[in-house]
C-alpha positions, 0 to 999 in steps of 0.5 A, spaced: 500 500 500 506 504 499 505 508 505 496 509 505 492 507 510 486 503 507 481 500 511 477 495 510 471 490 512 473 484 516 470 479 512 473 482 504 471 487 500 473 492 497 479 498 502 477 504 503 484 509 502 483 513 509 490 516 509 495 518 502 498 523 498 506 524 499 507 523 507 508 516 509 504 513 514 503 506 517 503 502 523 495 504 524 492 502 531 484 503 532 482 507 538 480 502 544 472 504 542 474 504 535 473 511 532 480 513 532 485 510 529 494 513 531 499 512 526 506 514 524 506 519 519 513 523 516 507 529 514 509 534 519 517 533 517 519 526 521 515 520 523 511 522 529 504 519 532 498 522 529 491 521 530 484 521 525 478 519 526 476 512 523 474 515 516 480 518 516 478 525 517 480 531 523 488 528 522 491 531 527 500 530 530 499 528 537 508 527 537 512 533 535 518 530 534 523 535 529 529 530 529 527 523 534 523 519 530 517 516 533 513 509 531 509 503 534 503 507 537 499 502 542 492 506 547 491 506 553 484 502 554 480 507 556 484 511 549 486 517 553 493 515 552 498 513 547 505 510 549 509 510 543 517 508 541 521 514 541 528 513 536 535 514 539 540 514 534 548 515 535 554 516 531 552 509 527 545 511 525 544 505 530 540 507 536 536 504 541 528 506 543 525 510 550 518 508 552 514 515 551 508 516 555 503 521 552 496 524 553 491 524 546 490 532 547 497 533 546 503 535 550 510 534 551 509 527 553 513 524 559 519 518 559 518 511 562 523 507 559 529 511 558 535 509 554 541 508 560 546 514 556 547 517 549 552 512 547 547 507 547 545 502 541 541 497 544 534 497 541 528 497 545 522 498 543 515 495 540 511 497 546 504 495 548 499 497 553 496 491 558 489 490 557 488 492 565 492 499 562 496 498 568 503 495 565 506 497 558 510 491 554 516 492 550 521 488 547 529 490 550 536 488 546 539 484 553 546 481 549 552 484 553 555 491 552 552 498 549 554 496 542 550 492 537 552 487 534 549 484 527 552 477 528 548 474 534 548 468 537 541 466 537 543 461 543 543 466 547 539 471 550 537 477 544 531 480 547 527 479 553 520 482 554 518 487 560 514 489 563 513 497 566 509 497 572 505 504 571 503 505 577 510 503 581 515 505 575 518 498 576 520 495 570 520 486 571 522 481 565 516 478 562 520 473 557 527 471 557 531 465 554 535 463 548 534 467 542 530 472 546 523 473 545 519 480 540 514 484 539 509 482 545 501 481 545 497 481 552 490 478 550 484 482 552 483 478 558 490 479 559 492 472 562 498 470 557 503 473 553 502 471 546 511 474 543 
């Protein structure tokens, strides 16, 4: 779909372009009611987080990012928050990712994951509300030093899942073990993790 968005209707059909033109958008969330979608669009400049209703209309830049960039939106249950995966790059245009917290009506966002200094190339990202709204999910690069290495060895472990507490701030392992664990899914009655 080259950088639209599109929806259609969960049984086929026929989709519905609901965001195009030059601006490259992608990763559409639905609201947890499901009249907004958030998105990652590069049309006020860089990526940031954006918000349209779900006929694509009213888009508005909920991130205000000049040269972070912005990705993986995830609501909050009751669709008054979004956290989202802000990029850090180094000197190797590697980087790592931080876990912002941010209200649907805008400001600046507040940091709940944070990368450990600037050097650092560890991705960590991937973020994704608890269906009680009371923990975010994320995947961290836990291999040993601040360096990425592209050869890993995959009997290791790469990538563990974690878990912030919203309400205390403490961060717990969710998932670990050899070749690490991405891209976390709680169901909606939040008694597994599907990674």
């Amino acid at each position: 779909m080259l950088g639209d968005i599109y929806t259609m209707p969960i049984g086929g059909g026929t989709p519905t372009r609901i965001a195009e033109g030059l601006a490259w958008e992608v990763q559409p969330r639905f609201s947890p009611d499901g009249t907004r979608i958030a998105f990652t669009s590069d049309r006020g400049g860089g990526d940031n987080i954006w918000i349209m209703n779900v006929d694509g209309s009213d888009k508005r830049q909920l991130t205000r990012e000049d040269f972070r960039l912005m990705h993986q939106p995830t609501w909050s249950p009751d669709g008054q928050f979004i956290a989202a995966k802000k990029h850090f790059t180094t000197g190797r245009s590697l980087g790592t990712g931080e876990v912002w917290l941010y209200h649907v009506s805008g400001g600046s966002g507040v940091a709940l994951v944070e990368r450990p200094n600037p050097q650092h190339q560890k991705e960590l990202g991937e973020p994704i509300y608890a269906p009680d709204g009371n923990a975010i999910y994320y995947t961290r690069n836990v291999t040993p030093g601040p360096i990425f290495e592209y050869a890993q060895d995959s009997n290791t472990n790469l990538f563990n899942i974690e878990r912030y507490d919203l309400g205390t701030g403490e961060v717990a392992t969710a998932v670990s073990g050899l070749g690490g664990a991405v891209r976390p899914t709680p169901p909606p009655d939040g008694t597994k993790i599907a990674f």
